[in-house]
PyMOL Python script that loads the backbone (N, CA, C, O; Angstrom):
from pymol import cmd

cmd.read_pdbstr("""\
ATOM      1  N   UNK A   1     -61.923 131.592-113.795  1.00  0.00           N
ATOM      2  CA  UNK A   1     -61.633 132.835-114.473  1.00  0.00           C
ATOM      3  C   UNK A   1     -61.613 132.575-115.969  1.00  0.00           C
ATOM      4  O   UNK A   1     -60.541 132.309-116.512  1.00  0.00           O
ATOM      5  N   UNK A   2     -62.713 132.635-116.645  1.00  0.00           N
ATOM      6  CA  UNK A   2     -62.620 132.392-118.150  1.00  0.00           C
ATOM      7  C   UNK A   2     -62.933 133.590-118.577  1.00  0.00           C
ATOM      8  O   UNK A   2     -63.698 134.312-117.938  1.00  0.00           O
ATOM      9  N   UNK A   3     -62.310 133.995-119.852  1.00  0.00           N
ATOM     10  CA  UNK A   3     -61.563 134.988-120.697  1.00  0.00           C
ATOM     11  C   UNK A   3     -63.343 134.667-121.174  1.00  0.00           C
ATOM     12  O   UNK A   3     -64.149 135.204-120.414  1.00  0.00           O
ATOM     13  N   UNK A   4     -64.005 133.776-122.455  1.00  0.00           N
ATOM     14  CA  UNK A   4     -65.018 133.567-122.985  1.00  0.00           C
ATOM     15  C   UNK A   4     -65.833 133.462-121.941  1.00  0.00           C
ATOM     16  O   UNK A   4     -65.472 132.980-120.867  1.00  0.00           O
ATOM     17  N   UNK A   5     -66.723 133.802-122.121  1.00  0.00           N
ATOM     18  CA  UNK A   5     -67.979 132.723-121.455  1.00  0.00           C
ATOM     19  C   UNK A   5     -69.069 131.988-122.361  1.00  0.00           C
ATOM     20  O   UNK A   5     -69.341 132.510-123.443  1.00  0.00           O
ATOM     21  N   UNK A   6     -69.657 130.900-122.012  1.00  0.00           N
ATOM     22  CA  UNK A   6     -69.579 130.078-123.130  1.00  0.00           C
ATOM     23  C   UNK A   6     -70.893 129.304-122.508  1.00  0.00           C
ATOM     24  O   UNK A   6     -70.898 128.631-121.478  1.00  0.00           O
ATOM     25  N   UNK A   7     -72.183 129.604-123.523  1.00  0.00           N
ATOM     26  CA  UNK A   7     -73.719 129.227-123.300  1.00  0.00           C
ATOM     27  C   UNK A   7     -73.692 127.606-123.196  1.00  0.00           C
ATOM     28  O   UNK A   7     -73.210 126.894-124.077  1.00  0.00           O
ATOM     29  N   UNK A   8     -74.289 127.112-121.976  1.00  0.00           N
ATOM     30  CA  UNK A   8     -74.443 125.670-121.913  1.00  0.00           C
ATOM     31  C   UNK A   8     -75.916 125.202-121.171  1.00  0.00           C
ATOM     32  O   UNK A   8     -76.216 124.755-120.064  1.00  0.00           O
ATOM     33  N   UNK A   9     -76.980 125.717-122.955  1.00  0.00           N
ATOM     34  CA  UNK A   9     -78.047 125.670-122.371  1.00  0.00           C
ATOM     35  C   UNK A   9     -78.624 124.160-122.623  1.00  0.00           C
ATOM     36  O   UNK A   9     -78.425 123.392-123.564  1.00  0.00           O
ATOM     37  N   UNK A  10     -79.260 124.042-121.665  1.00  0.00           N
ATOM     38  CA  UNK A  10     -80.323 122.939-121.899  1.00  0.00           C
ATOM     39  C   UNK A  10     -81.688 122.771-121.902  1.00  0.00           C
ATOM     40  O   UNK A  10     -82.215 123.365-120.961  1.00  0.00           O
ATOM     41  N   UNK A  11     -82.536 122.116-122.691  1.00  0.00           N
ATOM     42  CA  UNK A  11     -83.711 121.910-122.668  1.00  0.00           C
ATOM     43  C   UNK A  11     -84.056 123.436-122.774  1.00  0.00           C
ATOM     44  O   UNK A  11     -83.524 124.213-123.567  1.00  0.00           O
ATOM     45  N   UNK A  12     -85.333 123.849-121.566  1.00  0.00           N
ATOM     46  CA  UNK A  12     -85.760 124.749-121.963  1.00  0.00           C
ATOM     47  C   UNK A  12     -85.243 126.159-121.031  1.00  0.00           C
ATOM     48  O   UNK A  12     -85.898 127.195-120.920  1.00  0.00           O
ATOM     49  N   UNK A  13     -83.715 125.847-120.328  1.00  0.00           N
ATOM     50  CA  UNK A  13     -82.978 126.920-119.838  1.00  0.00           C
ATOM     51  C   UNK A  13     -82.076 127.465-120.721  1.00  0.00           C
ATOM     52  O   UNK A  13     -81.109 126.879-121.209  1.00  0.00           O
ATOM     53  N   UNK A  14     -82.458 128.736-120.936  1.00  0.00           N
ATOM     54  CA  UNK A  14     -81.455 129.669-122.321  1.00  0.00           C
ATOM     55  C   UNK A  14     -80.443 130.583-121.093  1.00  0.00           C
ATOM     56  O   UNK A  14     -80.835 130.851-119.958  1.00  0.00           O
ATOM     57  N   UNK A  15     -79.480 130.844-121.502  1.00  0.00           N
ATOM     58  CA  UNK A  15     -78.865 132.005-121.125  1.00  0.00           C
ATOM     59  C   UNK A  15     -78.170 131.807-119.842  1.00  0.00           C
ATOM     60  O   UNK A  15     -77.793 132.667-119.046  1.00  0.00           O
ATOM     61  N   UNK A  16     -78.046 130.277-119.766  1.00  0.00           N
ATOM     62  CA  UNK A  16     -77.124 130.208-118.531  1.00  0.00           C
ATOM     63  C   UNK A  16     -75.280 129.981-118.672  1.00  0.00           C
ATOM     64  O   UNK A  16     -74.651 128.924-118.606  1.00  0.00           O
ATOM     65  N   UNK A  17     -74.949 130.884-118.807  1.00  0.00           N
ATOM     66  CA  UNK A  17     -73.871 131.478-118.693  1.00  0.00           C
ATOM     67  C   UNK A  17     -72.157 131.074-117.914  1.00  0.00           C
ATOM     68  O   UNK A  17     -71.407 131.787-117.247  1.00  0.00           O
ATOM     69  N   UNK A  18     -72.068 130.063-118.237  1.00  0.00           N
ATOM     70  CA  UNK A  18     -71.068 129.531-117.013  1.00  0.00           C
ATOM     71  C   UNK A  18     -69.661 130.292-117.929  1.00  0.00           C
ATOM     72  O   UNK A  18     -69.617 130.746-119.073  1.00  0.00           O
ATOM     73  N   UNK A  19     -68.466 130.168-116.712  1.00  0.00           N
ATOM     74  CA  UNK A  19     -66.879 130.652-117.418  1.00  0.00           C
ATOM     75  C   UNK A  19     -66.308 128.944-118.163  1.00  0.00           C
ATOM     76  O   UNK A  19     -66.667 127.796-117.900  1.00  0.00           O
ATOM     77  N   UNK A  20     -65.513 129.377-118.943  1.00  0.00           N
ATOM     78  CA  UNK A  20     -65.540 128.024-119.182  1.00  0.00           C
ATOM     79  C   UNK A  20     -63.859 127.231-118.272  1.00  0.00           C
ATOM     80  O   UNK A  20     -62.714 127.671-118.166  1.00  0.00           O
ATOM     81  N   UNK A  21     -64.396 126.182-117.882  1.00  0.00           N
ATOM     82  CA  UNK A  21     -62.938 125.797-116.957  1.00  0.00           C
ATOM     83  C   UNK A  21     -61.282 125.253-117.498  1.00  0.00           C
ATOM     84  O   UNK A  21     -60.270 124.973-116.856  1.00  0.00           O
ATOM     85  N   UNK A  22     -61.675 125.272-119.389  1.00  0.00           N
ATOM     86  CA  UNK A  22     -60.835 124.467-120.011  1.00  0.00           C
ATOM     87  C   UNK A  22     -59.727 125.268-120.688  1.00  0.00           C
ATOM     88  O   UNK A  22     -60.328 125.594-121.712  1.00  0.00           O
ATOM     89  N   UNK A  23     -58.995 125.590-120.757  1.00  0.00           N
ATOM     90  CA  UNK A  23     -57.651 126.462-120.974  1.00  0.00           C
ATOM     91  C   UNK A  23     -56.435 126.167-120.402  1.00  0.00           C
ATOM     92  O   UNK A  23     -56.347 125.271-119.563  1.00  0.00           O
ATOM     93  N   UNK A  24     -55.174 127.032-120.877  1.00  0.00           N
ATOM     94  CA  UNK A  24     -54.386 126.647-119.572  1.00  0.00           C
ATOM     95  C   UNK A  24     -54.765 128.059-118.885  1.00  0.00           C
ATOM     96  O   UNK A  24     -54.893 129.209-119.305  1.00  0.00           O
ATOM     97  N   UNK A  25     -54.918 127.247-117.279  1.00  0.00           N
ATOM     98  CA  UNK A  25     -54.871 128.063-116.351  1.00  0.00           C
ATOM     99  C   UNK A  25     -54.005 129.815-115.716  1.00  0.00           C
ATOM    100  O   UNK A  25     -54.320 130.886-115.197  1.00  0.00           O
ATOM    101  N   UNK A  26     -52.768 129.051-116.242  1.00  0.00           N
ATOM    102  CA  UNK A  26     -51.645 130.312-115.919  1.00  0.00           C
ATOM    103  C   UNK A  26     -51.734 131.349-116.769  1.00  0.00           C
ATOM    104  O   UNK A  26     -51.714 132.557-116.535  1.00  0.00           O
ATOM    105  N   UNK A  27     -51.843 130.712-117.859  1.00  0.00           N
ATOM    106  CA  UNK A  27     -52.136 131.788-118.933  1.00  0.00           C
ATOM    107  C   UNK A  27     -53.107 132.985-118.758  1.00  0.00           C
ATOM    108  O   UNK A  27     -52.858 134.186-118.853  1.00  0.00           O
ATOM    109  N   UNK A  28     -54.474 132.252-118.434  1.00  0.00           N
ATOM    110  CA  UNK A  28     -55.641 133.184-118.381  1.00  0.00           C
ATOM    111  C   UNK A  28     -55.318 134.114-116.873  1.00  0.00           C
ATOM    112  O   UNK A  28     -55.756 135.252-116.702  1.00  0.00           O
ATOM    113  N   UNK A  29     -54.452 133.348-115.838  1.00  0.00           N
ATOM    114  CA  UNK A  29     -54.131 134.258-114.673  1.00  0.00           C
ATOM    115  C   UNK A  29     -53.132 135.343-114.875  1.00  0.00           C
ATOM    116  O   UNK A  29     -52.977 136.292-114.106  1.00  0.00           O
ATOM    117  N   UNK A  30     -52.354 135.091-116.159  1.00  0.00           N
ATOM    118  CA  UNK A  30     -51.605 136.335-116.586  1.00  0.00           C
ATOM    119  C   UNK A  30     -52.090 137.300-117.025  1.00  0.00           C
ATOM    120  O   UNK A  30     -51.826 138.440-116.643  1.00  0.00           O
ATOM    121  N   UNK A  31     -53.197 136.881-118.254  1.00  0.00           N
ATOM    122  CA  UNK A  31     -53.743 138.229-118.289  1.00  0.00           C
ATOM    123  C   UNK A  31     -54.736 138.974-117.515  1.00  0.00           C
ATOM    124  O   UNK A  31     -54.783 140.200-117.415  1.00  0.00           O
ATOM    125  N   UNK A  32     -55.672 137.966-116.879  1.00  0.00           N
ATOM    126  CA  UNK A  32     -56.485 138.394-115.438  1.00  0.00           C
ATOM    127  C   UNK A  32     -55.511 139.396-115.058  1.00  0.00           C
ATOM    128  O   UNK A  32     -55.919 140.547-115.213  1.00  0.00           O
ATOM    129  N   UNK A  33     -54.182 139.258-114.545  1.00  0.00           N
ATOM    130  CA  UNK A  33     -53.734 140.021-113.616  1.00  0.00           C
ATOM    131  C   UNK A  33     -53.124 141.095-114.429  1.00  0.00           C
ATOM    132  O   UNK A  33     -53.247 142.216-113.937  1.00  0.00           O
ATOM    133  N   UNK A  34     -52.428 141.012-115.680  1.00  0.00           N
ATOM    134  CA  UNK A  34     -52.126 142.642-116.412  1.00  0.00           C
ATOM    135  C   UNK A  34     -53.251 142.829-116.451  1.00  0.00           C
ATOM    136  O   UNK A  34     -53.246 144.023-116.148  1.00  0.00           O
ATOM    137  N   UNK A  35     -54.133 142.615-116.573  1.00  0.00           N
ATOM    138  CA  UNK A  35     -55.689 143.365-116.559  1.00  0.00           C
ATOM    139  C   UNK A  35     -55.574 144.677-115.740  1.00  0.00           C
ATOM    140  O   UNK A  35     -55.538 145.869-116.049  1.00  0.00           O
ATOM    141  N   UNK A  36     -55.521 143.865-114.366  1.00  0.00           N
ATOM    142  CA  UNK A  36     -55.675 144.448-113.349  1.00  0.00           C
ATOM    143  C   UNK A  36     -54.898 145.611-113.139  1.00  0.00           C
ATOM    144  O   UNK A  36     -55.251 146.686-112.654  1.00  0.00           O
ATOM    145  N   UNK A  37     -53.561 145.179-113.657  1.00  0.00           N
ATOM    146  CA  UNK A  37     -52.244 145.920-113.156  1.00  0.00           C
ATOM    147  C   UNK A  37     -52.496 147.283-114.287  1.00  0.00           C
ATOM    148  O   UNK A  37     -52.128 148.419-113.991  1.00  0.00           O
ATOM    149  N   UNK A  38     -53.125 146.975-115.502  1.00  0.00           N
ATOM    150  CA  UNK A  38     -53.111 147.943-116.174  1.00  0.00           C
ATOM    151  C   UNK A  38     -54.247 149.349-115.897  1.00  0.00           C
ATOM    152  O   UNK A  38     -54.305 150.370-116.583  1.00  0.00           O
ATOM    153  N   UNK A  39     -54.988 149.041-114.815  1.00  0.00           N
ATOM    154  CA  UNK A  39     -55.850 150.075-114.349  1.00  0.00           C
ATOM    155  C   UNK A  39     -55.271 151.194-114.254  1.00  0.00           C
ATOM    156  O   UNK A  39     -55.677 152.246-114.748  1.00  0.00           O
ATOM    157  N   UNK A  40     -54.238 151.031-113.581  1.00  0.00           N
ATOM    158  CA  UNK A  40     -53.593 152.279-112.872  1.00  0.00           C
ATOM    159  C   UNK A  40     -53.067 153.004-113.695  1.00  0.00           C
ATOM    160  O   UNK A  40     -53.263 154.219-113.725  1.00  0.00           O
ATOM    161  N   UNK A  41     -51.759 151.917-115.086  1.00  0.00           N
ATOM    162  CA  UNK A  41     -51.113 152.699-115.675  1.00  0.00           C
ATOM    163  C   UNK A  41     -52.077 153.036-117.049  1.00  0.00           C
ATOM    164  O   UNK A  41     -51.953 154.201-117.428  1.00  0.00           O
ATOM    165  N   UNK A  42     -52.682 152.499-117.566  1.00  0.00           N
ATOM    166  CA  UNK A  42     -52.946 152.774-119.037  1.00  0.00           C
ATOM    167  C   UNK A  42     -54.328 153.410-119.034  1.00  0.00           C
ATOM    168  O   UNK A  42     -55.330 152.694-119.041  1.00  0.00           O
ATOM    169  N   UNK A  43     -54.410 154.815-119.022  1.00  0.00           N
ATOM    170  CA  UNK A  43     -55.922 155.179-119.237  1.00  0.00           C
ATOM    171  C   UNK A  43     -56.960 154.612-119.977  1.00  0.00           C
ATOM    172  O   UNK A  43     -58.132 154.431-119.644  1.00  0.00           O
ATOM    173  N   UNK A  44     -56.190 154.264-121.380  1.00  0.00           N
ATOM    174  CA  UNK A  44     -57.197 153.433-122.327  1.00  0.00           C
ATOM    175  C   UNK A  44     -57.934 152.502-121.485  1.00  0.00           C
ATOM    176  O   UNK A  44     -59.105 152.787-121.235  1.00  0.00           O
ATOM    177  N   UNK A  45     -57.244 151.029-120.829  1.00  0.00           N
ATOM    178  CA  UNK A  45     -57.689 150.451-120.271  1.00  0.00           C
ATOM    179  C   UNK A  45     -58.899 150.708-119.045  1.00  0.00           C
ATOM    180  O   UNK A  45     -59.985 150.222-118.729  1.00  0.00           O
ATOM    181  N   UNK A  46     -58.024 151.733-118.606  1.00  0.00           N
ATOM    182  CA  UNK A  46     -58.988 152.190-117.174  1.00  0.00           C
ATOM    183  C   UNK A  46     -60.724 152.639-117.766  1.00  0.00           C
ATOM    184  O   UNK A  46     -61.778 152.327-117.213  1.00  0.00           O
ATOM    185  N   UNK A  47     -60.519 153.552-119.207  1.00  0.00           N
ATOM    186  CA  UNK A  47     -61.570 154.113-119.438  1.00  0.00           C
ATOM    187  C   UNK A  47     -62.287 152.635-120.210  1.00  0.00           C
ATOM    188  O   UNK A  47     -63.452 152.439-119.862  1.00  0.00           O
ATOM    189  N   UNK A  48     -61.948 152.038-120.785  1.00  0.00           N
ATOM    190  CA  UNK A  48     -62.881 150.180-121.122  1.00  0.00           C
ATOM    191  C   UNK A  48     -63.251 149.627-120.118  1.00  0.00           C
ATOM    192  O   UNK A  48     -64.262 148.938-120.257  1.00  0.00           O
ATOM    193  N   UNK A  49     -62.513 149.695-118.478  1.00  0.00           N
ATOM    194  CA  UNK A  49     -63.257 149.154-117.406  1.00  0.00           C
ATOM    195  C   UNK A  49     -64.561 150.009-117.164  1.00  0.00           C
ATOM    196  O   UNK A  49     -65.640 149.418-117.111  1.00  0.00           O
ATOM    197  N   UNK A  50     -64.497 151.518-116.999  1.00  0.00           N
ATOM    198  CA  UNK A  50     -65.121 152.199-116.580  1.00  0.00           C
ATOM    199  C   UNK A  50     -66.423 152.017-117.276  1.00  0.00           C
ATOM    200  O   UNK A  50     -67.533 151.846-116.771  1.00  0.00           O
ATOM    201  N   UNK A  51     -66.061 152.091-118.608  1.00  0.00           N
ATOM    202  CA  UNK A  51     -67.208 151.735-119.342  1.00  0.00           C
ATOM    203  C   UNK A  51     -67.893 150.393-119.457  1.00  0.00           C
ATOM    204  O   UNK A  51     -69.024 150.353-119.941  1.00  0.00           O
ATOM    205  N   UNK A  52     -67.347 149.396-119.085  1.00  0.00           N
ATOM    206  CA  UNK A  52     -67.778 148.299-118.406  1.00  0.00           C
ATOM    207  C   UNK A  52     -69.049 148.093-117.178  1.00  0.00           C
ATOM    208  O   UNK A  52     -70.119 147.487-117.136  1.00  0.00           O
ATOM    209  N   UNK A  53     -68.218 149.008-116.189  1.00  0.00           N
ATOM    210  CA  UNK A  53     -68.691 149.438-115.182  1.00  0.00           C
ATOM    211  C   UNK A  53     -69.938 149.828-115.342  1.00  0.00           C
ATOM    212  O   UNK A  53     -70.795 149.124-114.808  1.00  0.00           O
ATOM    213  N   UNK A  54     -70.424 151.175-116.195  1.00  0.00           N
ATOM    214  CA  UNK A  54     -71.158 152.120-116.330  1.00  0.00           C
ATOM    215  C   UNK A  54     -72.172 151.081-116.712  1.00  0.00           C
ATOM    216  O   UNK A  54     -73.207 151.051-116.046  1.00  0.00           O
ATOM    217  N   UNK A  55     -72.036 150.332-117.572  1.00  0.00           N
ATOM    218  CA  UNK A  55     -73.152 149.467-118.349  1.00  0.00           C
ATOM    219  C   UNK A  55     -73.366 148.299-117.376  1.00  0.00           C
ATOM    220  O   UNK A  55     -73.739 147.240-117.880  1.00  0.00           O
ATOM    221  N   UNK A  56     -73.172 148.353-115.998  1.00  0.00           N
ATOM    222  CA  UNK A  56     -73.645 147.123-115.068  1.00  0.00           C
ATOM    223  C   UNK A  56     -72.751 145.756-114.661  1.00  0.00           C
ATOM    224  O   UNK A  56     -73.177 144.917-113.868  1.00  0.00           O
ATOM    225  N   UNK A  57     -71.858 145.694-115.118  1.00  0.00           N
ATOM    226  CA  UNK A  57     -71.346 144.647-114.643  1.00  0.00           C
ATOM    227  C   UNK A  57     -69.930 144.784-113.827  1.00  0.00           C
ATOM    228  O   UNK A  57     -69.118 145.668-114.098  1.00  0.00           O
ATOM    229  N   UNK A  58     -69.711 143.733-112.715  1.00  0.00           N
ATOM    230  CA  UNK A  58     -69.390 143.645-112.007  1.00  0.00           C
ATOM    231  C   UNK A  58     -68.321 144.087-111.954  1.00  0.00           C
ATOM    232  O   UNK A  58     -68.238 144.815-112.943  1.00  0.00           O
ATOM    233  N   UNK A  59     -66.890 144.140-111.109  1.00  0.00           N
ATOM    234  CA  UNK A  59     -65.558 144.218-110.984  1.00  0.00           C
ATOM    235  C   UNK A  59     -64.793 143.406-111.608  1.00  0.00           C
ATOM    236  O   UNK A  59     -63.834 143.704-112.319  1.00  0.00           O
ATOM    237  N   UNK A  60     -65.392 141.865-111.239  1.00  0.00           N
ATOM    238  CA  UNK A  60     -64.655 140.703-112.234  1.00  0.00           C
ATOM    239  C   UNK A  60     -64.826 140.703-113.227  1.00  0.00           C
ATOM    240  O   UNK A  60     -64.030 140.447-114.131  1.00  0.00           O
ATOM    241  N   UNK A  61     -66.575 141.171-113.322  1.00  0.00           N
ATOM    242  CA  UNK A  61     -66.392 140.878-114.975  1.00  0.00           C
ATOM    243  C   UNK A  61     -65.926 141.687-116.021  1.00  0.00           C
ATOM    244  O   UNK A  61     -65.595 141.473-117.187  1.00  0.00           O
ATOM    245  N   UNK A  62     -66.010 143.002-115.053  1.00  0.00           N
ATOM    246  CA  UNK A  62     -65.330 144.149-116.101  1.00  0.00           C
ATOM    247  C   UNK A  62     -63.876 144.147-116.423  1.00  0.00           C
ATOM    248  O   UNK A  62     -63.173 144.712-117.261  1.00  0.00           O
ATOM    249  N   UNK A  63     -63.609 142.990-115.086  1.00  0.00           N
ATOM    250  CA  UNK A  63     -61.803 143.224-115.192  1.00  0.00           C
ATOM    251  C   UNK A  63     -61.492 141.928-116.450  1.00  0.00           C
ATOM    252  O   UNK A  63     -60.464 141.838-117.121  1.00  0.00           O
ATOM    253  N   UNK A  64     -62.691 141.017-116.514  1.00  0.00           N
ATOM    254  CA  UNK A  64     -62.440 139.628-117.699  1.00  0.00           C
ATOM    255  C   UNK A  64     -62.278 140.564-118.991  1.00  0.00           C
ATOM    256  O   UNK A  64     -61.356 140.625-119.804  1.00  0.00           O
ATOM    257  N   UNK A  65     -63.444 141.248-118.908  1.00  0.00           N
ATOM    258  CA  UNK A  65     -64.125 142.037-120.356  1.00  0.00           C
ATOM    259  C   UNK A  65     -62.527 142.700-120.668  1.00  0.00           C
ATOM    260  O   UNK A  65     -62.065 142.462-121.784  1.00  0.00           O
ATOM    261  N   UNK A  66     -61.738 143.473-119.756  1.00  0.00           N
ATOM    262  CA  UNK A  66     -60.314 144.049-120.502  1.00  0.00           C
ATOM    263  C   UNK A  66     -59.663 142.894-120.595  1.00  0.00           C
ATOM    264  O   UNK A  66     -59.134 142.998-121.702  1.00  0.00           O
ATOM    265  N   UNK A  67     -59.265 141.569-120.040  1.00  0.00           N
ATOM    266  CA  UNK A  67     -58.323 140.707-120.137  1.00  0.00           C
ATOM    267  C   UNK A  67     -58.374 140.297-121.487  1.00  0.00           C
ATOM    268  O   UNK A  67     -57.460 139.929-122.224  1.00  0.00           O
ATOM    269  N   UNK A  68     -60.032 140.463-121.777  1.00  0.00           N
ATOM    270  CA  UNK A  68     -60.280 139.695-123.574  1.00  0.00           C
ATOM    271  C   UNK A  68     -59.405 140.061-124.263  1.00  0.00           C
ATOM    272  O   UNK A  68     -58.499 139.533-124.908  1.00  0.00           O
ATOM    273  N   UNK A  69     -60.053 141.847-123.905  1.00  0.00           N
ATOM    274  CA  UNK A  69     -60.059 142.572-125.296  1.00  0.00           C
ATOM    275  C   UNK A  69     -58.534 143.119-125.573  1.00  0.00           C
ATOM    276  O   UNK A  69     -58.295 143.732-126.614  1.00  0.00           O
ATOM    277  N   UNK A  70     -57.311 142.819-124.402  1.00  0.00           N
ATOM    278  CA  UNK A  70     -55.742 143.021-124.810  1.00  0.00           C
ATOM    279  C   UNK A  70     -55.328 141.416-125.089  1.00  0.00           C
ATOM    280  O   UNK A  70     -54.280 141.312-125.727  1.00  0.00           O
ATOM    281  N   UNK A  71     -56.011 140.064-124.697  1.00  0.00           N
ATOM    282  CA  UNK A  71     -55.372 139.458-125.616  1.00  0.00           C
ATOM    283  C   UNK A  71     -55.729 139.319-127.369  1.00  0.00           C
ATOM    284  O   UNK A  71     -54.984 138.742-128.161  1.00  0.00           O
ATOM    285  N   UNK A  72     -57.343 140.148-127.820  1.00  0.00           N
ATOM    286  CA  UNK A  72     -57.674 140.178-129.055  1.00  0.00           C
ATOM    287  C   UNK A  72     -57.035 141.238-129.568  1.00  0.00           C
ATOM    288  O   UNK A  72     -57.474 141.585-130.664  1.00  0.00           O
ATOM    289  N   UNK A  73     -55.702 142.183-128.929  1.00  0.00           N
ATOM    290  CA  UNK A  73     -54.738 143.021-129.187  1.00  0.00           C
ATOM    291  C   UNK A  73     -53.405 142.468-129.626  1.00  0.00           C
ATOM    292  O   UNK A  73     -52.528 142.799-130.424  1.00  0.00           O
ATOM    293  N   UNK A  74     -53.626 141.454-128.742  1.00  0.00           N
ATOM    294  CA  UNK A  74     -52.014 140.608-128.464  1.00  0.00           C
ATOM    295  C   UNK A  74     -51.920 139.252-130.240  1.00  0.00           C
ATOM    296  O   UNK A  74     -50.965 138.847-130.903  1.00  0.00           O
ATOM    297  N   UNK A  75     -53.431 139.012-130.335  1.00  0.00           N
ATOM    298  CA  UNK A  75     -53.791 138.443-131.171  1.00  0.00           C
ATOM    299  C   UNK A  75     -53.253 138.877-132.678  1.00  0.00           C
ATOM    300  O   UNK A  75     -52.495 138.450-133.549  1.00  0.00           O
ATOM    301  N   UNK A  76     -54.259 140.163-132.387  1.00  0.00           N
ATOM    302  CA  UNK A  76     -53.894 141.319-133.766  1.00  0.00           C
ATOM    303  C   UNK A  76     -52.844 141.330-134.003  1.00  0.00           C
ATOM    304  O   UNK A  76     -52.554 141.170-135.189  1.00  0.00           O
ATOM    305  N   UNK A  77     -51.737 141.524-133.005  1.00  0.00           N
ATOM    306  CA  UNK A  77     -50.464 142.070-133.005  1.00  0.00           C
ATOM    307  C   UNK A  77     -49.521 140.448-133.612  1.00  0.00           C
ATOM    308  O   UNK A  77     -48.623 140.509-134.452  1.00  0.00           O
ATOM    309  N   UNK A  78     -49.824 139.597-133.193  1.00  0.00           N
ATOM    310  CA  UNK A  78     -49.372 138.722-133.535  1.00  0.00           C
ATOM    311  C   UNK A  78     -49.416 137.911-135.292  1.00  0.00           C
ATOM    312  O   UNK A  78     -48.561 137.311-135.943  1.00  0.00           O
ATOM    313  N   UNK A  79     -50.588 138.213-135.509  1.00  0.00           N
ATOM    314  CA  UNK A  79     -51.429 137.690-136.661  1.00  0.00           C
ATOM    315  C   UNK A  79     -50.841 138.930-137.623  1.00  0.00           C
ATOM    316  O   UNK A  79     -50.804 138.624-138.815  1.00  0.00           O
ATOM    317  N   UNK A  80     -50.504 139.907-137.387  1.00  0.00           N
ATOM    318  CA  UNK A  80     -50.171 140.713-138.430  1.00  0.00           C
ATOM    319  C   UNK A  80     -48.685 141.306-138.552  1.00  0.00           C
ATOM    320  O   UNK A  80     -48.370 142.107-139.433  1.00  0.00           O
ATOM    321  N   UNK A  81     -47.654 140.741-137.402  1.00  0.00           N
ATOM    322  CA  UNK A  81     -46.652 141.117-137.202  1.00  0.00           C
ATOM    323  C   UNK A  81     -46.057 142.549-136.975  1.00  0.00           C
ATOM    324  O   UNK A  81     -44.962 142.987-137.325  1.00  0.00           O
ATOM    325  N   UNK A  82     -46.999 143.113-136.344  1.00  0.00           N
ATOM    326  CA  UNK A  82     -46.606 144.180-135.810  1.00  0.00           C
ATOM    327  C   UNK A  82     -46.413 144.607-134.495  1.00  0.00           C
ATOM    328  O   UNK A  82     -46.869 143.872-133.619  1.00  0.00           O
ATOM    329  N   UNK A  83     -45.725 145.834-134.094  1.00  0.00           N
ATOM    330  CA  UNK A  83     -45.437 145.814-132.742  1.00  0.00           C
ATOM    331  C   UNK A  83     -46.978 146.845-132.510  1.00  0.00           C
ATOM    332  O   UNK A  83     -47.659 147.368-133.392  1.00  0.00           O
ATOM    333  N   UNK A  84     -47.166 146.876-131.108  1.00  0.00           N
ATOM    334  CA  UNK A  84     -47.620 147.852-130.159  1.00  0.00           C
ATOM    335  C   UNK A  84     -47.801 149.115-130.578  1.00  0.00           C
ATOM    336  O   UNK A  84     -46.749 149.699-130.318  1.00  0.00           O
ATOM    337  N   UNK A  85     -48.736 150.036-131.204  1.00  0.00           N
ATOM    338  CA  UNK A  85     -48.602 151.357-130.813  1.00  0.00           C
ATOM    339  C   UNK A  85     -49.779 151.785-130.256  1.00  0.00           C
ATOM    340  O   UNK A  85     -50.805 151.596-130.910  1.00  0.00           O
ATOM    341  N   UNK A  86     -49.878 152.518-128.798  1.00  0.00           N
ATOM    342  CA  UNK A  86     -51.120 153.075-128.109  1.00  0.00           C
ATOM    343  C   UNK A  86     -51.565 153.957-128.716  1.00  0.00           C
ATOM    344  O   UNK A  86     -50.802 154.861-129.056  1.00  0.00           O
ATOM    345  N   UNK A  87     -52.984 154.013-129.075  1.00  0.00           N
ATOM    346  CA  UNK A  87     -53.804 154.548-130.135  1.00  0.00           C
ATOM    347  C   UNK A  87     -53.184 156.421-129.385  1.00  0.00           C
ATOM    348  O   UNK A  87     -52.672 156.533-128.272  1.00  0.00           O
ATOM    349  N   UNK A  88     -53.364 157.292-130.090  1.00  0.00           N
ATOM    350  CA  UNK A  88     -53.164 158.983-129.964  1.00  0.00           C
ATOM    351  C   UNK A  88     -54.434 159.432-128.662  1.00  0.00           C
ATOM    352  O   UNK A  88     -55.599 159.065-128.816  1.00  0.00           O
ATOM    353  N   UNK A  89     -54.130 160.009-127.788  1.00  0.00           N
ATOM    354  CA  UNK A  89     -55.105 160.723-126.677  1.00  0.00           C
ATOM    355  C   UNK A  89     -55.874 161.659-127.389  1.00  0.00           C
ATOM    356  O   UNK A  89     -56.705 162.352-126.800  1.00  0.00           O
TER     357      UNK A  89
END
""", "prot")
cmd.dss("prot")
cmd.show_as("cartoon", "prot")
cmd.util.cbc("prot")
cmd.orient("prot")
């Protein structure tokens, strides 16, 4: 379950795509799983899977694609010292 995915091409194979295995583990299973958990409650989220969805890719990967993009939230939030506010409907 890697958050990145991370090109490990060789010679004359481009675009092969592996998750990468090196992180801590628990971590990336925490947000894997608020990922998940956040379908139900947070529309925002639900509508970034959907749109995930719409453009072809899978369940997992649509559910990685939100795990990213709330820890590059969690990031923001951290890096700038601010709390949480869910953008206006």
């Amino acid at each position: 379950m890697g958050l990145a995915p991370a090109a490990r091409d060789s010679g004359k194979k481009t675009g092969n795509n592996r998750r990468m295995r090196g992180g801590n583990r628990a971590l990336k299973r925490v947000f894997y799983l608020s990922a998940f958990a956040s379908l139900r409650t947070t529309p925002a989220s639900r509508a970034f899977y959907d749109r995930k969805r719409a453009e072809g890719k899978r369940h997992t990967q649509a559910l990685i694609a939100l795990a990213r993009r709330r820890v590059n939230v969690l990031w923001a939030m951290l890096r700038d010292g601010e709390r949480f506010r869910p953008a206006a409907a």
